[in-house]
N, C-alpha and C positions, 0 to 999 in steps of 0.2 A: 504494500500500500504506500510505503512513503517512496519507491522509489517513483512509480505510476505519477503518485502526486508531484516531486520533482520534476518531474519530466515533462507532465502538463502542463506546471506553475511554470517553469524555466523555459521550456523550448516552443512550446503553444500559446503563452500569456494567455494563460487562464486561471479561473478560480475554481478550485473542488471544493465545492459544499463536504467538509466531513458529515455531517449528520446524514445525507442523502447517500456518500459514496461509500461503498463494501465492495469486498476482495471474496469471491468465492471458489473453491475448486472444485465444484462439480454442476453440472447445466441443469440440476434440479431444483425447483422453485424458484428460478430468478427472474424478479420483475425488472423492465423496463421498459420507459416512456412509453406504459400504459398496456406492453405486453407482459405476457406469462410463459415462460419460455419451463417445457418440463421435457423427462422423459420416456419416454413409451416402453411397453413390454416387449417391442422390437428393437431397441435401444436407437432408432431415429426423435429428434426434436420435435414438437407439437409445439406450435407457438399457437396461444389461445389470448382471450382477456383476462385483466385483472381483474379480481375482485373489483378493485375504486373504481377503473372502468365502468363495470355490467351493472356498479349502483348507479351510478353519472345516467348512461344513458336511460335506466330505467325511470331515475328522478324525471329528466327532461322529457320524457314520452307523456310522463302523468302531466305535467305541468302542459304542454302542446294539447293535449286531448282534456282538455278537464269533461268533469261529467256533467255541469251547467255551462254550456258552450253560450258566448255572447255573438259570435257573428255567425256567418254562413258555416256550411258543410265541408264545404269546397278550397273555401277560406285556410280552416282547418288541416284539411288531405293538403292543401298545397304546404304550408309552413312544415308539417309534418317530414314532406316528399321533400323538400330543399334541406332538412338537419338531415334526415335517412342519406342522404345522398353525401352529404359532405361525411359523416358519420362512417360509410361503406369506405371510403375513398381512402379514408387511414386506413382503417383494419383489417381495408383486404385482404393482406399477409396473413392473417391467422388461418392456420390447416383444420381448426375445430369446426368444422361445418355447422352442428347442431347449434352453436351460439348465434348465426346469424339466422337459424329457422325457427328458434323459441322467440328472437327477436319478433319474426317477420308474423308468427303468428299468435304475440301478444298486444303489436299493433293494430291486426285486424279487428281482434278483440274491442282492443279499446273504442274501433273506431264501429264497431257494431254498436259499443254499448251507448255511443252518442246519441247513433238513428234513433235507436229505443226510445232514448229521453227525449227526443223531438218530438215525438211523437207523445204531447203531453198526457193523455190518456189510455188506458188498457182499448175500449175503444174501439181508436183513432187506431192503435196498432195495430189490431185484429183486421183492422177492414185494410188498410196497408196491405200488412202480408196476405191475404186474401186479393190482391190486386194482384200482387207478386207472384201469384202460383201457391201460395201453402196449402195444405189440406186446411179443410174448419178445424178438422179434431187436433193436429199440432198447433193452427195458429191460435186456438183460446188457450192451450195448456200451455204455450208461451206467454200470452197476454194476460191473464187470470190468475196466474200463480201469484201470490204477491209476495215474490224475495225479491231482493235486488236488483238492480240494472245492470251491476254485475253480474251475477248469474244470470238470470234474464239474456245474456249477451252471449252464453254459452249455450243455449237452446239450438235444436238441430234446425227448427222452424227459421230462424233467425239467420242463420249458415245459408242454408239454402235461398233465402230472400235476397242475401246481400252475400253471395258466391266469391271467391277470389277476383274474380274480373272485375 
């Protein structure tokens, strides 16, 4: 460590944060700037997120999507669509696939469960998804139930109304 630090202080003019910098000798568990770099039962590297990462983006998803939306829909999917994008463009690198598909389908989530609450009344919903194609018998046991709009948002009636497309 002091020689690294020497080296970078002296020959780079830079500063090493000691509290930030560590010397490790093995490629298990090492974070940086915002990757997870481990290793596999194959003994190849998996770079994935961090932990602060997958909270960052989860916080900013909730905050983008709130569940009492003030403007449009569209409004919404677009600001969404411009972080998602800038968001992808760093982390491309990571070999973990499944972090960017729990991502991509707890966005959907979120953004099902906005419809829902647009749709100020049970209803308003019912006749909705009934526009949509739903059976009567999924769309009242979607609209009727009274839990959540989060749960509400994971109903299959709901999925099918408002498809990946």
């Amino acid at each position: 460590m002091g020689s690294i630090t020497k080296y970078i202080g002296q020959r780079l003019r830079l500063v090493v944060n000691e509290d930030k910098s560590r010397v490790s000798t093995s490629s298990d568990g090492v974070t940086l700037l915002r990757f997870h770099l481990r290793r596999d039962g194959d003994g190849e590297i998996r770079i994935g997120l961090s932990d602060r990462a997958q909270r960052k983006v989860d916080k900013r998803i909730r905050e983008l999507t709130p569940r009492n939306l003030g403007g449009t829909f569209s409004g919404c999917l677009k600001r969404v669509q411009t972080y998602i994008n800038g968001w992808f463009s760093y982390f491309r690198l990571a070999t973990t696939g499944y972090v960017f598909k729990n991502l991509d389908s707890h966005i959907r989530r979120r953004l099902r469960q906005i419809l829902a609450c647009q749709r100020k009344r049970p209803r308003y919903l019912y006749r909705h998804l009934l526009r949509l194609g739903v059976s009567e018998k999924q769309a009242a046991k979607a609209c009727y139930d009274l839990r959540s709009p989060w749960a509400r948002s994971a109903n299959w009636a709901l999925h099918k109304a408002y498809g990946n497309a």
